[in-house]
Structures are given as C-alpha cells and as structure tokens.
C-alpha positions as CSV (number, residue, x, y, z in Angstrom):
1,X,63.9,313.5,3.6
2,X,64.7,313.6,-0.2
3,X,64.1,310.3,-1.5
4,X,67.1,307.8,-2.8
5,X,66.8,305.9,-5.8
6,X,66.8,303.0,-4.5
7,X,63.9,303.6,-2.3
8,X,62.4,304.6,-5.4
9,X,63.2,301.9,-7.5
10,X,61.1,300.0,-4.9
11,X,57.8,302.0,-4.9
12,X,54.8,301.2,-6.9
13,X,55.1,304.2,-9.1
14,X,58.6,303.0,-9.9
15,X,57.5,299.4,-11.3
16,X,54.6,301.1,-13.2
17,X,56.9,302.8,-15.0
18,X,58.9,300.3,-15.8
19,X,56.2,298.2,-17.5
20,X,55.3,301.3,-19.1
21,X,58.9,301.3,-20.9
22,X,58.6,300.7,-24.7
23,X,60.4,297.3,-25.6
24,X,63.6,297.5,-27.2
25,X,63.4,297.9,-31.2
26,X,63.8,295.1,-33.5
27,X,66.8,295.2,-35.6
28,X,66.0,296.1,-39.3
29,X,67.4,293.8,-42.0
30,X,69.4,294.6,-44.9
31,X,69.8,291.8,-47.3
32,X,72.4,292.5,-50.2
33,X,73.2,289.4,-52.6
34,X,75.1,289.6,-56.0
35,X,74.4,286.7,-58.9
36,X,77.0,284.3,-59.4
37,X,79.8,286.0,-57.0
38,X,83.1,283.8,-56.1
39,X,84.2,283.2,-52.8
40,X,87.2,284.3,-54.1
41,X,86.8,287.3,-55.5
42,X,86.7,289.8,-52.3
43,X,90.1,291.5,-51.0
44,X,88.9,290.2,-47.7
45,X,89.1,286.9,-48.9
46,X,92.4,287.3,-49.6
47,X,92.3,288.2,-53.5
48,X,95.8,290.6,-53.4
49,X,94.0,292.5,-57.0
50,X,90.1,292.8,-56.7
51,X,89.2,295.8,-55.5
52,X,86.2,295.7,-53.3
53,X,86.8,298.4,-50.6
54,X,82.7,299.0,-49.3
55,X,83.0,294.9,-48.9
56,X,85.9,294.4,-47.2
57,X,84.7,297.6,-44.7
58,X,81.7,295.1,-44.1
59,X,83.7,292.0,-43.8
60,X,86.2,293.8,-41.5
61,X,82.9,294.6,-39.0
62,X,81.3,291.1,-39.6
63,X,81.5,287.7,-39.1
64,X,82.9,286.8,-42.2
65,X,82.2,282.8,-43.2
66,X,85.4,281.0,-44.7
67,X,83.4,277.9,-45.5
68,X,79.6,278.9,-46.8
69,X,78.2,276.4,-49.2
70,X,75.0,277.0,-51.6
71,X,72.3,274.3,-51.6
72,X,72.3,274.1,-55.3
73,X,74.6,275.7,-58.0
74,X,71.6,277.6,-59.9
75,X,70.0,280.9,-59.1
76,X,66.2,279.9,-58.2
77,X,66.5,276.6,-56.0
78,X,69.4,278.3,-54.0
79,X,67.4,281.7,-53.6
80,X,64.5,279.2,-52.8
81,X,66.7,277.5,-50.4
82,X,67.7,281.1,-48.7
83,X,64.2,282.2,-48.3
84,X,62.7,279.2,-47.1
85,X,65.8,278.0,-45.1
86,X,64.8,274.3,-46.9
87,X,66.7,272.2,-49.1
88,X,65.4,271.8,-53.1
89,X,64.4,268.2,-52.8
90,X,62.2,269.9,-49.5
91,X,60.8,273.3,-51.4
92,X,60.8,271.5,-54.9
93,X,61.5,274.8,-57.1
94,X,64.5,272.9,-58.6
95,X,65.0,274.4,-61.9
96,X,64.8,278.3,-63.5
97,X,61.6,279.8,-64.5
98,X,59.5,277.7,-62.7
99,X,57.0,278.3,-59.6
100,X,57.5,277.7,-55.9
101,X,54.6,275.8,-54.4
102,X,52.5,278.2,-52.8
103,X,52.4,275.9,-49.8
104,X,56.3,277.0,-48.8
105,X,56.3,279.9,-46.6
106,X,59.1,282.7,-47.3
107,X,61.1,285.5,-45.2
108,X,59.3,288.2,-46.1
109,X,56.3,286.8,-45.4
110,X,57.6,285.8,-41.7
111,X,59.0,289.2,-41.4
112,X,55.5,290.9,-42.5
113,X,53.7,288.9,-40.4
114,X,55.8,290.2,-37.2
115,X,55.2,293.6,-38.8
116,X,58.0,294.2,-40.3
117,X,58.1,296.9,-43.9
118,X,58.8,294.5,-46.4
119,X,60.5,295.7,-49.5
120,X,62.8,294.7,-52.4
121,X,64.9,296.0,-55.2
122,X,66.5,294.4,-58.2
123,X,66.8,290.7,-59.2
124,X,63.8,288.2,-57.3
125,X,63.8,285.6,-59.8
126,X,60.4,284.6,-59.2
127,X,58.0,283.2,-61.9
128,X,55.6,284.7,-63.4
129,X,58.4,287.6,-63.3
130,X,55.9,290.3,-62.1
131,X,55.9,292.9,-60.0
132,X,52.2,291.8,-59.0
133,X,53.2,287.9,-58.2
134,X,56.2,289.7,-56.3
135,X,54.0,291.5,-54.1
136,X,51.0,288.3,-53.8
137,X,54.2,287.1,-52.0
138,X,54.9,289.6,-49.1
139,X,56.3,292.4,-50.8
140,X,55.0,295.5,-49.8
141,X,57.7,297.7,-52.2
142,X,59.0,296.0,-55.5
143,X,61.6,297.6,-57.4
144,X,62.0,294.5,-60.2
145,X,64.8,293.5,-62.5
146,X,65.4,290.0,-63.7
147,X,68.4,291.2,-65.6
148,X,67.7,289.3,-68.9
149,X,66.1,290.6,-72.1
150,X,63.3,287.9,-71.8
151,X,61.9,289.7,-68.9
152,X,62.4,293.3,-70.2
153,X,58.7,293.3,-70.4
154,X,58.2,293.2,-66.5
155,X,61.4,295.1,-65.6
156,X,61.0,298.2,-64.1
157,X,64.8,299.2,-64.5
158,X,63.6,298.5,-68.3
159,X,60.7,301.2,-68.3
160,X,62.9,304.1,-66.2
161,X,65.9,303.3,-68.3
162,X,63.1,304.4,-71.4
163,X,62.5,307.1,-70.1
164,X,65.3,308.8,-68.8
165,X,68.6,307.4,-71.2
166,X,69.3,309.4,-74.3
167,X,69.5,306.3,-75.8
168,X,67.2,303.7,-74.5
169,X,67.1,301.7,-77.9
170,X,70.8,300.5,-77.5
171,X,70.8,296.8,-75.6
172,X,72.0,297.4,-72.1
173,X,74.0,294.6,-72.8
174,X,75.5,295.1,-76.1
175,X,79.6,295.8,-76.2
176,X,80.9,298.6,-78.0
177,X,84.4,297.1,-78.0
178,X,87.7,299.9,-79.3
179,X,90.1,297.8,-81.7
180,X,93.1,296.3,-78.8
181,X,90.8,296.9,-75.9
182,X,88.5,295.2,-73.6
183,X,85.8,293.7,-76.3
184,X,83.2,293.7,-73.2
185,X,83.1,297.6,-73.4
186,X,79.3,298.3,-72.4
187,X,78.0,300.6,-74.7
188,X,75.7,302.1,-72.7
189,X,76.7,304.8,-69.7
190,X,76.9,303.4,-66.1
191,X,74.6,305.9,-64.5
192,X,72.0,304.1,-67.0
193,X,73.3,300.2,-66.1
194,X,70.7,297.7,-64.1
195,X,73.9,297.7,-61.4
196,X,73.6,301.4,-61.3
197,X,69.7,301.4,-61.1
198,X,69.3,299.0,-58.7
199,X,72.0,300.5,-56.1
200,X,69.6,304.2,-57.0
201,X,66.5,302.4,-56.8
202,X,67.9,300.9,-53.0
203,X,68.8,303.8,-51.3
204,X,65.7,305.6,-52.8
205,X,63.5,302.5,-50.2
206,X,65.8,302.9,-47.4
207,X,65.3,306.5,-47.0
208,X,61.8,305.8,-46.8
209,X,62.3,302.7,-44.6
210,X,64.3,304.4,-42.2
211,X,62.1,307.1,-41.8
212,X,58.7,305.1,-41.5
213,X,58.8,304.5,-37.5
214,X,59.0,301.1,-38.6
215,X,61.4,298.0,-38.2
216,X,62.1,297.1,-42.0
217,X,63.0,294.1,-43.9
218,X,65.0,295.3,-47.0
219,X,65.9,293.0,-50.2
220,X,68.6,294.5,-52.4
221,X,69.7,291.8,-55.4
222,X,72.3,293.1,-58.3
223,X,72.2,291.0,-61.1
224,X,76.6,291.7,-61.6
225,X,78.9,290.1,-61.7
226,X,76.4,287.2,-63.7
227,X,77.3,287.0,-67.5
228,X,77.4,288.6,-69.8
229,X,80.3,290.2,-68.9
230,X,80.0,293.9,-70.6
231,X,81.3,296.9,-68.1
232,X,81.3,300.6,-68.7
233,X,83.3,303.2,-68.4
234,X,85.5,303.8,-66.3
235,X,85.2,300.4,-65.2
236,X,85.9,298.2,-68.6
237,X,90.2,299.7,-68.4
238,X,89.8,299.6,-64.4
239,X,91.8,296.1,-64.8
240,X,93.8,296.5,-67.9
241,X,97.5,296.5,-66.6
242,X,96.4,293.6,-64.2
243,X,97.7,290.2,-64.8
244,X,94.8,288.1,-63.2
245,X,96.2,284.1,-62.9
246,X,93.8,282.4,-65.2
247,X,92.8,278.6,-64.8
248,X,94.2,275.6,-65.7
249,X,93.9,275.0,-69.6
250,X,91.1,272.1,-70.0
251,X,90.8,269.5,-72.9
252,X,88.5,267.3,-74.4
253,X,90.0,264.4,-73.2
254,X,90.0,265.9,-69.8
255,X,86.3,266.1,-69.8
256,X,86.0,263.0,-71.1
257,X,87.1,261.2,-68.0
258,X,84.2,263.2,-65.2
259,X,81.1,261.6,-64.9
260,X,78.6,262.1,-68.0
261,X,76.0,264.3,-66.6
262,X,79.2,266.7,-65.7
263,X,80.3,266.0,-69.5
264,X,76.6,267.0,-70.3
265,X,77.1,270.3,-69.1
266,X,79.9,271.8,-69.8
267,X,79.9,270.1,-73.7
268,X,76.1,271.7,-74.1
269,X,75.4,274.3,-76.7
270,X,78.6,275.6,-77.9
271,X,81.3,274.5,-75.7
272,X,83.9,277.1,-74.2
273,X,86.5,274.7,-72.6
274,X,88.8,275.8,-75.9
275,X,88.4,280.2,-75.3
276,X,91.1,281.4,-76.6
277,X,93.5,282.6,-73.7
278,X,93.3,286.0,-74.5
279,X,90.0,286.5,-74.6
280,X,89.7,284.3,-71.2
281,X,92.1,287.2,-69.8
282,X,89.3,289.9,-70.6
283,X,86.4,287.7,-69.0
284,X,88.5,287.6,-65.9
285,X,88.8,292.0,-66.3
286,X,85.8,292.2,-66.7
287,X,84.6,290.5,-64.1
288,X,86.7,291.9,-62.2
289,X,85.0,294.8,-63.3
290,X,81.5,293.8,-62.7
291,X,82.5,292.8,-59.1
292,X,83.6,296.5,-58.2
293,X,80.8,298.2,-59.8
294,X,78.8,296.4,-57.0
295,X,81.1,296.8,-55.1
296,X,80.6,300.8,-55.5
297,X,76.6,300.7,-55.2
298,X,77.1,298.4,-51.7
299,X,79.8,301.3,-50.6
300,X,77.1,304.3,-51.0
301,X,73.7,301.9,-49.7
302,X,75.5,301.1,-46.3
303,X,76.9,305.2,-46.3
304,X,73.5,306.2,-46.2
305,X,72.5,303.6,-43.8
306,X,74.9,304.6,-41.6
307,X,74.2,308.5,-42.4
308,X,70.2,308.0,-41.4
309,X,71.4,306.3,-38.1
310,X,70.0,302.6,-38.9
311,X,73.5,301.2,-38.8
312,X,73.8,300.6,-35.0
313,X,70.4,298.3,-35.1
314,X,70.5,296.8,-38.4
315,X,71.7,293.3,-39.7
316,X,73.4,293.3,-42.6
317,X,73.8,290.3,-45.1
318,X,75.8,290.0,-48.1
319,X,75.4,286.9,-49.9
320,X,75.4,285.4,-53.5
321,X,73.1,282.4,-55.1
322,X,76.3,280.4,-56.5
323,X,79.7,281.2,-57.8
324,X,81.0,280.9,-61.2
325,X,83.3,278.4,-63.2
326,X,85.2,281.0,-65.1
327,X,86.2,278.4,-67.7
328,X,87.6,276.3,-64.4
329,X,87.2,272.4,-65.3
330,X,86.2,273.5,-68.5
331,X,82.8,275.4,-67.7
332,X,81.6,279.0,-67.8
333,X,79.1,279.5,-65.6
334,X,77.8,277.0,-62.9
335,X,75.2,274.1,-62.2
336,X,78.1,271.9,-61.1
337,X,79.6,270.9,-57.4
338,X,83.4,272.3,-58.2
339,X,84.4,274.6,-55.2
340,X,83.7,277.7,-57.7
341,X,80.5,277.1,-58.2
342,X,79.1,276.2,-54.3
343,X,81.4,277.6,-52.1
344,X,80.4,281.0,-51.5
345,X,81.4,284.3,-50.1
346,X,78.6,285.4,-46.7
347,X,79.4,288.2,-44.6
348,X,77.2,288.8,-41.3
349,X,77.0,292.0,-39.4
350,X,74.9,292.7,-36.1
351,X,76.9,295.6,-34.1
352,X,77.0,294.1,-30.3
353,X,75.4,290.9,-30.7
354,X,77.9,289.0,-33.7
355,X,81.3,288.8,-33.1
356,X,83.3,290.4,-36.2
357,X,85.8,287.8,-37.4
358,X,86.8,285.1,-39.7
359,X,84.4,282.0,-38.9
360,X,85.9,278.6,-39.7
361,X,82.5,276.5,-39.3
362,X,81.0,274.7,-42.5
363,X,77.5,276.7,-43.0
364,X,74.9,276.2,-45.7
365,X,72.7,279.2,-46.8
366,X,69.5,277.4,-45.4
367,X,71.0,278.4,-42.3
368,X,70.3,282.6,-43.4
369,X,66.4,282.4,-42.2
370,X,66.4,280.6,-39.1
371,X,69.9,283.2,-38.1
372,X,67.6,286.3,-39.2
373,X,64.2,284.9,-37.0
374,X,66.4,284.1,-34.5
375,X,68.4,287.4,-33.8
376,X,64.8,289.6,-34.4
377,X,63.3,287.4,-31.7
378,X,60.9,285.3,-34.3
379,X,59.7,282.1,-34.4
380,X,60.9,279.8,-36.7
381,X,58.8,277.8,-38.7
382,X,58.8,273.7,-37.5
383,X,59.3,272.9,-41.1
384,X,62.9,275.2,-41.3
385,X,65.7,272.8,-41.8
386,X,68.2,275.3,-41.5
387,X,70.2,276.3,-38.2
388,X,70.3,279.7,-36.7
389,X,74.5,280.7,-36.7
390,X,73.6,282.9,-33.2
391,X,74.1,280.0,-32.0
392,X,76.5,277.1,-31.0
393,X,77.0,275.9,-34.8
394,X,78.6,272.2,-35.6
395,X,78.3,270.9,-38.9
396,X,80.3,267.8,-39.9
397,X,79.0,268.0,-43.7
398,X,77.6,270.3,-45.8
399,X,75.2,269.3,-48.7
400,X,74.2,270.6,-52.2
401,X,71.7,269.1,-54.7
402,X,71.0,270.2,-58.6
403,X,69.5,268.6,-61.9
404,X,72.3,268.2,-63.9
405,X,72.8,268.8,-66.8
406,X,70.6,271.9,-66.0
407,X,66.7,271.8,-67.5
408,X,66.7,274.5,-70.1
409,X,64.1,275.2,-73.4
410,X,65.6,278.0,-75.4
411,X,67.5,278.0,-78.7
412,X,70.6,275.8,-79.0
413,X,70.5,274.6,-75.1
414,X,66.7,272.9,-75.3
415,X,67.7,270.2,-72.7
416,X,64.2,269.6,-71.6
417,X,63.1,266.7,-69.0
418,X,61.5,263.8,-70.5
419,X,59.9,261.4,-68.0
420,X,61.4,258.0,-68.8
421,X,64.2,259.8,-70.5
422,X,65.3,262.6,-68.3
423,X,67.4,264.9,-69.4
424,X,69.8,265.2,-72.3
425,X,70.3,261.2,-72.2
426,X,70.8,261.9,-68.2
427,X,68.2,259.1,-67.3
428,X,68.2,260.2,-63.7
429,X,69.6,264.2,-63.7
430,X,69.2,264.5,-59.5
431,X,72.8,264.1,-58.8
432,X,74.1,265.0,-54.7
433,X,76.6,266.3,-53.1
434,X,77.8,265.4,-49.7
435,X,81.4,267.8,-47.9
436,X,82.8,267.5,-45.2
437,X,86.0,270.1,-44.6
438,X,88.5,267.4,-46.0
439,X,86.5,265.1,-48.5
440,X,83.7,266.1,-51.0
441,X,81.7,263.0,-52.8
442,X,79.4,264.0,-55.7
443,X,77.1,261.5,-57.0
444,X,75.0,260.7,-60.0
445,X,72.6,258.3,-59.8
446,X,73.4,255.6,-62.9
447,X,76.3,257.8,-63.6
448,X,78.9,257.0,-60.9
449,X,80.3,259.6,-59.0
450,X,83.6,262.2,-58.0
451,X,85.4,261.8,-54.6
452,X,87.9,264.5,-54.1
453,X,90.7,264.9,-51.4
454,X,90.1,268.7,-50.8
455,X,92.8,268.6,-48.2
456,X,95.4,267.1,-50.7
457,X,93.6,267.9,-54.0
458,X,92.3,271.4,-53.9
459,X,91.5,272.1,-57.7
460,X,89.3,269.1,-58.0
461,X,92.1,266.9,-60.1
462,X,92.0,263.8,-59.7
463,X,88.4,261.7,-58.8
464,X,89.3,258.8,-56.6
465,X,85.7,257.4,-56.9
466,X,86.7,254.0,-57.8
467,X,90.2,253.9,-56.4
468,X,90.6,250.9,-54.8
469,X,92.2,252.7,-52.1
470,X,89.3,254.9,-51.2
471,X,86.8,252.2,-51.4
472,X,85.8,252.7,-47.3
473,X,85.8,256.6,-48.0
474,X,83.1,256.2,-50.6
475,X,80.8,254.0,-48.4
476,X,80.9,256.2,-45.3
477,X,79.9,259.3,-47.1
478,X,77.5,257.7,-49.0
479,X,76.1,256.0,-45.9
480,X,75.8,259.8,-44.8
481,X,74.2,261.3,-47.8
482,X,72.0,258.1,-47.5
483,X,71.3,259.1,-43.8
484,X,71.0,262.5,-44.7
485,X,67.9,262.1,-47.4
486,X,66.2,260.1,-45.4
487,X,66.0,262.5,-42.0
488,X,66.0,266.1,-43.6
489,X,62.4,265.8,-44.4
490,X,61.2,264.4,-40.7
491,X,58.7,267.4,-40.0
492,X,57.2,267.1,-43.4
493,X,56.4,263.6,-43.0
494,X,55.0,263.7,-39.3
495,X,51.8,265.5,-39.0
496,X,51.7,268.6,-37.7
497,X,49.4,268.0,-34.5
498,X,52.2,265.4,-33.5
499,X,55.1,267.8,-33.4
500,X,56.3,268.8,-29.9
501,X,55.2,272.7,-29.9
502,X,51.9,272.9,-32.1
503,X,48.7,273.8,-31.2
C-alpha cells in the first residue's frame, strides 16, 4: 500500500528531515541616504515639479513616513543617532569632525557580529576620515567620500577621479557658469561627479554582495543634494523653464525678534537672508538638480538589485541626515529646529512583511536600528533608545537636540566653544526641541525659547513663547522635555547586571 503524505509526515524519517531544512535567509539590507535632502522635495511627497521617478517607484512599494524627524539638524550627531539608535546627549558625538566614543556600539558592527558582509560606499562622516578608522569600525568594504576638499586626501572618489578624468586638476566643485544661464554649471563631466562615482562605486559592492552566499549589510551615502550647489550637464538646464515658489523674503528686523542663538546662526559669516531673488531661483534649480541626479544613481542601484534577484529579500532604506533651509527664515543650510531642517523624508521597504503606504505616526530616526535588528531577527542592544516601526508604534512627541550656533574652526565661521563662554556669546549652546503633531517648543537655555502652532502656523511665523495666552502650553511641554531628559538615559545609569535580561 503506497504510502500517503500524511502518514509520512508522521514517520521519523519525515521529522529528520524537517530539522535538517536550512532556516529561512536573513533579509539583506540596503541603506541609501542623501545629505541634507527635504521632506519636500520627492514627487511622492507631493512636490507637483521634482522629478524623482527611481524614488517615488520605492515610495510607491514602501511604507512611506509623512512625519520622520532627525535627532539633530547636523550631519555627524544625526548619522550618530541612526547608527546607534541613541540620542546626542546619549552617544555624545555632538558636533562635525569630532570622534564617537569608542564605547557606542554601531549597526554594522551588530550586523557583522550576526555575520552579516558589511560594506559601504560614499559619504561616512567619521573622524579621523580614513578608510582605515572606517573599517576599525565594522566595515569589511569602504568605498570613502566625505565630499569636501578638506578630506580630498582620504577620498577614494578623489584618487579614481585622478586617474581616470581628462581633467583631474579642475575642482569637482568649481562652476563654469555661460553668461544668462545657471551660474552653478559644474564644470566637470557627470560621469566624473562624487554622485556619479558613488552610484558606480555601489553597484560595483552589490554585485559582489549578492553573489557571496552571504546575507549583506550595504551602506550607500551620496553627498547631493548638500551645498555647494554646482550640477552638470544635462542636469544644470534640467529646471530652467520651471518656476519653483521660492520662500518668504526675510529681514533683518525679522531675525532680530528669534531667540539669539537662532540670530547666531543664520547672521554668522557672511549672512545670506538678503540673496538676491534671482540668484535664490537658480539655488532652488539646482537643487532641484542635485536631487535628480540622485535620484538617477538610486533608479539604476535598486535595477540591479532587482536584476541579481535580491529584491524579494532585501530591506531597503532611503533616508537623509537633516533637511535644508534654502534661505527659509533667513538660513541656508541647517543646524536649526524649522520643519526644513528636521523633518525628513524616510521610505521603508520589506516585500511581504511592511505594508506599502503612507504612515501618519511621528518617528525619529533612532528608531532605523532597533526596525533593522528587529525585522533580521537580532537582538537589540539594552542601551538602544530607539523603537523598532515593525511594530505597534505610538509616539506622542518627537525630540531633536543641537549646539547652536553650530561649533565650527575654519576661516570666517571660527565659532569655537569656550568653557565659561560657550559659543559665539551663546553661554549655554545645547538648545532642545520637543513636537508633538500640533505644537513644537524649542528652547534655549538662558535664551528663551519658540513655541509654534504647527496646526495653525505652518511656516514657523509667529513664536508664542511668551504669549500670555499660551502660558499653560509652554509649561506642559516643558514639563515633557523635562521628563524626557531625565528617563532617556535609564539603562545607562543602572548597571548592567541589574537590567532584566543580562547575564
């Protein structure tokens, strides 16, 4: 009599082979981020003229995050805050160009550990900038660009781009403007651009990635759309008929009336609050500009992982370290608390285990880490403040932190800190920010504060921090922010052979 399958689902040879199944993969990760990218500036966050195709393909199979927030508005304590999932009071690397205490524990080092290939190419923004302190920290492939001349040294975009440009004496960044056109015409070729390289220098690692046997852990960081704004051809006339609304026109007297750290800021070096309009019109192109040149580099990366069959079992992020004023309130750049400069654009993808969709939920991008460990089946480190968005997420307030004005030692912006003087005349720099989805209280210790009405107030126009009227407002969010400080750092304080869990 032949034998059924359920009679031999229930033999000892049956269950053997069962426990002799290989367990199921662990999903690959592909990290993408862009420097200084708005929230606004993707078609499938409902910018009408940014083209952004690859991106809004992503966003249209992700969960796409309406209301993502930064931990700080500055490239190394937010990327700090990513790859640690801690906060910058918690990890400490709270200004550019400095170290990260060796004590923190980072991603790809978790990810190693659980034998993961660990690799990155592009912009890490570590210090020292080397490819060798890159890889002391879990990096087993380093592709490096900083993006700034003052690293050229360590870059290896800087040493291929020697080799193999006709012209590798001419400043990657220097414009080669045509009289009545865009004056941020790159004058190098964009098959020689760090955007270019870094997309090249990507695909290059997954191909060998996909092909190791291996699950990987993949790092890909474009320094665009970050100043300064130069674009190449095609892309520096790819926006020239395109009337792009430009922000509110900003005066002195304007400035005058924020808090004086803020004033600080935006009125260090040479102030831009005054660009003539014009010019303002062909920073907005060009960004514009920069954003789709990414935009192209993330289009042919997730082609080929789709074309070596990774796509079905890989997470993809995309994700930026802050957002950028674009002369809003007066500012170009960042290192301030206006939605432009923390609120950020953060796409998700996991085919079968995220939802694609718009998610309404306020995040914080401390919340990346514990998400990643958590959907690979990792542990997540007691010390991890963030919260893993696989599962049921409920924030009532999101909160940022930065030294402003921003610590900086070069040229005409030395605004070094001083103990007993802080910096710039900012006694006490540390300034807070506390959101929830209708309120948003920034405060400056010595310095007074902002309270905004998002809900009512969108563009950040009028502070009601000492309106009599929203005297009880101020309080409660300050009683939060003062609740806040004082419990993020609970597991750090207790030690460790106390905490439910360890050995």
């Amino acid at each position: 009599m032949p034998l059924t399958r359920r009679a031999f689902l229930a033999t000892p040879a049956a269950a053997l082979a069962q426990q002799q199944q290989p367990p199921p993969a662990r999903p690959n990760v592909l990290w993408i981020m862009a420097d200084q990218f708005r929230f606004d500036c993707l078609g499938a966050n409902g910018n009408k003229l940014i083209r952004t195709p690859a991106l809004d393909a992503l966003a249209a199979r992700s969960a796409n995050f309406q209301n993502a927030f930064v931990q700080a508005p500055v490239c190394v304590p937010s990327r700090a805050s990513y790859f640690t999932g801690r906060y910058p009071h918690s990890h400490k690397n709270r200004v550019n160009y400095t170290p990260l205490d060796s004590r923190e524990a980072l991603a790809q080092q978790m990810f190693h550990e659980a034998g993961y290939l660990i690799g990155s190419a592009g912009k890490l923004h570590y210090y020292p900038p080397t490819v060798q302190h890159a890889r002391s920290l879990g990096w087993d492939r380093v592709q490096l660009d900083d993006g700034v001349t003052a690293t050229d040294q360590y870059s290896d975009y800087f040493t291929w781009r020697s080799l193999v440009d006709p012209e590798p004496m001419l400043p990657y960044q220097t414009a080669a403007p045509i009289p009545g056109k865009n004056p941020y015409r790159a004058a190098i070729a964009y098959a020689y651009t760090p955007t270019a390289w870094t997309g090249m220098e990507a695909r290059r690692m997954l191909g060998e990635f996909a092909n190791s046997g291996r699950p990987f852990f993949q790092f890909v960081s474009f320094f665009k759309p970050h100043s300064p704004y130069t674009v190449p051809q095609p892309y520096d006339v790819m926006y020239d008929n395109v009337e792009i609304p430009l922000p509110k026109r900003v005066t002195l007297d304007d400035i005058h009336k924020l808090p004086l750290p803020v004033q600080k800021q935006i009125l260090r070096g040479k102030p831009q609050y005054d660009l003539d309009r014009g010019r303002l019109e062909w920073i907005y192109r060009s960004y514009y500009a920069s954003v789709s040149m990414v935009d192209r580099e993330i289009g042919a990366l997730l082609s080929d992982l789709d074309r070596l069959g990774k796509a079905s079992n890989t997470i993809v992020i995309f994700s930026t370290d802050h957002g950028d004023q674009l002369l809003e309130h007066g500012l170009e750049g960042k290192n301030v608390f206006f939605e432009a400069s923390v609120h950020v654009p953060f796409l998700l993808s996991f085919p079968g285990r995220i939802a694609p969709g718009n998610r309404d939920e306020l995040i914080e991008m401390v919340d990346v880490l514990p998400t990643l460990l958590d959907s690979c089946g990792l542990p997540a480190r007691k010390n991890i403040q963030g919260r893993s968005l696989a599962k049921p997420h409920q924030r009532d307030f999101v909160f940022a932190e930065n030294i402003i004005p921003e610590v900086i030692t070069s040229g005409s912006l030395n605004l070094p800190y001083e103990p007993g003087k802080g910096v710039g005349g900012i006694l006490h720099p540390d300034a807070k920010m506390i959101r929830t989805r209708r309120w948003k209280l920034n405060y400056y210790p010595g310095n007074g504060g902002e309270l905004y009405d998002l809900q009512n107030d969108p563009g950040e126009e009028r502070n009601l921090y000492t309106d009599p009227a929203s005297q009880s407002t101020v309080r409660e969010l300050k009683d939060h922010l003062l609740d806040f400080l004082i419990t993020a750092d609970e597991t750090d304080q207790i030690a460790p052979h106390w905490l439910v869990g360890n050995p």
